[in-house]
C-alpha positions as CSV (number, residue, x, y, z in Angstrom):
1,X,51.2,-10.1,24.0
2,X,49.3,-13.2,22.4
3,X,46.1,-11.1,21.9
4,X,44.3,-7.6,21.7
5,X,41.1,-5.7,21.1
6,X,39.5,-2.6,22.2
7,X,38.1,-4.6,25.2
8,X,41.0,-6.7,26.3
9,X,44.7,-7.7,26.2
10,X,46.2,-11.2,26.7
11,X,49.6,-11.6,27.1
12,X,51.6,-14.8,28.2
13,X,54.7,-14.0,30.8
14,X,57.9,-16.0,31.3
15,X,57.5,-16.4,35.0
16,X,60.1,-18.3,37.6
17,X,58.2,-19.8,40.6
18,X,59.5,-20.3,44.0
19,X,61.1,-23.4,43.3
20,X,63.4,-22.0,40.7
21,X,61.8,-23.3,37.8
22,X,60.3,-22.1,34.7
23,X,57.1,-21.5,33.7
24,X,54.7,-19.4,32.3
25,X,51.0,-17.1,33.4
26,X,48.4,-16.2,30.8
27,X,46.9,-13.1,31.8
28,X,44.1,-11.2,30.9
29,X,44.2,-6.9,30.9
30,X,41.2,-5.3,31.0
31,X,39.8,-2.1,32.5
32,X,38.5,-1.9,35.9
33,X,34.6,-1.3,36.0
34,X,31.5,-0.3,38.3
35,X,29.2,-2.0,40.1
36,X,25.8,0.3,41.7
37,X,23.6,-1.4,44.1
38,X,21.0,1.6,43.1
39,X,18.8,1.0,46.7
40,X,15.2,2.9,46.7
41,X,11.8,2.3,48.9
42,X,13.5,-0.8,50.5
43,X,14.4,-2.0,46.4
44,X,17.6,-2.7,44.7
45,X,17.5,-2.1,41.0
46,X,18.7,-5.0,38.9
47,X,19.2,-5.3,35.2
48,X,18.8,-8.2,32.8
49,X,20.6,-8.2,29.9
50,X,21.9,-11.2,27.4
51,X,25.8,-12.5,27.8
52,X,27.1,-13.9,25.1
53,X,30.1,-15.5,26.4
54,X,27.4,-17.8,28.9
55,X,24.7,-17.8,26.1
56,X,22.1,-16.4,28.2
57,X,19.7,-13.6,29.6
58,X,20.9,-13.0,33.7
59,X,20.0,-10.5,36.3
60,X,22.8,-8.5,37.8
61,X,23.2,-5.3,38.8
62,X,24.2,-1.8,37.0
63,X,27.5,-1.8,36.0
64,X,30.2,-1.6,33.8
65,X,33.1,-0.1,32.1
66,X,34.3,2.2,29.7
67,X,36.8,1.3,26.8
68,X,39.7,3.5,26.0
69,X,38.5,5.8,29.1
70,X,39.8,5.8,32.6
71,X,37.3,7.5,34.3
72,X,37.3,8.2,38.3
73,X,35.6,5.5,39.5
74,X,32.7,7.8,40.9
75,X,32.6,9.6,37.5
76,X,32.1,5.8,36.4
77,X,29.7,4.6,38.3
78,X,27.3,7.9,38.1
79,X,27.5,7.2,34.3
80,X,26.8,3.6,34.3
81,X,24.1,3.9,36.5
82,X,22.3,6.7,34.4
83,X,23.3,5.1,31.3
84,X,21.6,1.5,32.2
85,X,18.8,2.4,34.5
86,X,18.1,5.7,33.9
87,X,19.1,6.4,37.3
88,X,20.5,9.8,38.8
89,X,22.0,9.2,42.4
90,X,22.0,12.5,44.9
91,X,24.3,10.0,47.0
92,X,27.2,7.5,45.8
93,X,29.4,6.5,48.5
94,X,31.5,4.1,47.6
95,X,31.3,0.5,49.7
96,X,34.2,-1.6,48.5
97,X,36.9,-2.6,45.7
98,X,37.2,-6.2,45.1
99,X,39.0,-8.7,42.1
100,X,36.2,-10.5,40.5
101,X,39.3,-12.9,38.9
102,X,42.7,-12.5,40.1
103,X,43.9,-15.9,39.5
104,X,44.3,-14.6,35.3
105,X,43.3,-11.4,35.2
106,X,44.0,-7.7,36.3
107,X,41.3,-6.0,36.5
108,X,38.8,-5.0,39.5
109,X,35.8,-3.2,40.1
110,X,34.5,-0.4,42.6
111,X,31.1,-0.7,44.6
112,X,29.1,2.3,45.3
113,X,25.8,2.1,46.9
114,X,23.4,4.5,45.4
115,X,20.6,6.5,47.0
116,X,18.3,9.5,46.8
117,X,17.8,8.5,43.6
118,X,15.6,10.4,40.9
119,X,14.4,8.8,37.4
120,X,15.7,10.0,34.4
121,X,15.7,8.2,30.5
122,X,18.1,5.3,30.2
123,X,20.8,5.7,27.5
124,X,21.7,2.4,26.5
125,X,24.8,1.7,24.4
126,X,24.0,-0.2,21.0
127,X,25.6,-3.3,22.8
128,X,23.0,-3.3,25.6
129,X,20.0,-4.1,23.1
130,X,17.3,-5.7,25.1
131,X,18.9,-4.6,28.5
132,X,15.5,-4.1,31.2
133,X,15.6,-2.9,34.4
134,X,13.4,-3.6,37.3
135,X,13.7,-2.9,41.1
136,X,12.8,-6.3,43.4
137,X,12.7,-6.3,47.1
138,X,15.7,-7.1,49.4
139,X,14.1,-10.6,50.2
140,X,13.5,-11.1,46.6
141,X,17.1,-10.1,45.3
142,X,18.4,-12.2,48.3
143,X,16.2,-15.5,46.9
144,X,17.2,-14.9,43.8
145,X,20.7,-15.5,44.8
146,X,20.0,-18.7,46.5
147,X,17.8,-20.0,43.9
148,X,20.5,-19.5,41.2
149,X,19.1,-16.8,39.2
150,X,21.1,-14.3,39.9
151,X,24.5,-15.8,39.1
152,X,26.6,-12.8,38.5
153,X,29.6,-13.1,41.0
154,X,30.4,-9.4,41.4
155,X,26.2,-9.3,42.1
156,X,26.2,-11.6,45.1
157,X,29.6,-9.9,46.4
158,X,28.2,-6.6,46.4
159,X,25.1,-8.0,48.0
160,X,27.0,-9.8,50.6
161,X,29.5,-7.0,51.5
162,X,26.7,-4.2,51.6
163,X,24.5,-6.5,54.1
164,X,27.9,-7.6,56.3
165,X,28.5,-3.8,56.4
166,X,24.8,-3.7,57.7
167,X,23.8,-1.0,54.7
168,X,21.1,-3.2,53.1
């Protein structure tokens, strides 16, 4: 292990490739998360929130993790969803499970698409200070990934695998 916190591990392994040699792999551990494409009247919900690791205010959609907690990943995503948006889901089924970097790190993340949905009051965590939601239009959500606004890789994955599966 070379580093740790709450939020992550980083360890470096002794590795031996296929030629024989040696070498090492830096990876990162961290828990797997949730991401809700929360769909209503023809809308996706999206959330805007600051990043500090890019600098910058992005829109993306709900989701998240929860340190120190392995929740089900439909426990997970219920409580993210509520928790950013204020959103409470009658449906969640659960679309995909993809890697957003497996090249250096472990972790993955569960996509449920939400529906039925019912408004409730958000409960933001004190790290998601300034976090807005707003709901935009399928053709709006789809410009803003081709216009770079929406740069959130596991964003324009879920978007991409929930309209190749025909469900947006």
């Amino acid at each position: 292990m070379v580093y740790k916190n709450r939020w992550m591990t980083v360890r470096e392994d002794k590795v031996m490739r296929a030629d024989g040699s040696a070498g090492i792999y830096g990876v990162v551990e961290k828990p797997d998360f949730a991401v809700i494409v929360a769909l209503g009247d023809a809308c996706i919900y999206l959330v805007e929130q600051y990043r500090y690791p890019v600098q910058g205010r992005y829109w993306e959609l709900p989701q998240g993790s929860w340190e120190g907690q392995h929740l089900d990943p439909l426990a997970l995503a219920t409580a993210e969803l509520r928790q950013e948006t204020g959103l409470v889901a009658a449906t969640m089924t659960q679309v995909g499970r993809l890697f957003p970097s497996y090249g250096f790190c472990t972790q993955a993340y569960d996509l449920f698409l939400a529906t039925d949905l019912r408004q409730e009051e958000q409960q933001l965590d004190p790290e998601e200070q300034g976090l807005i939601c707003q709901k935009f239009g399928l053709r709006a959500v789809e410009n803003m990934i081709l216009d770079g606004t929406i740069r959130d890789a596991p964003t324009v994955a879920a978007f991409g695998l929930l309209r190749l599966k025909g469900l947006v």
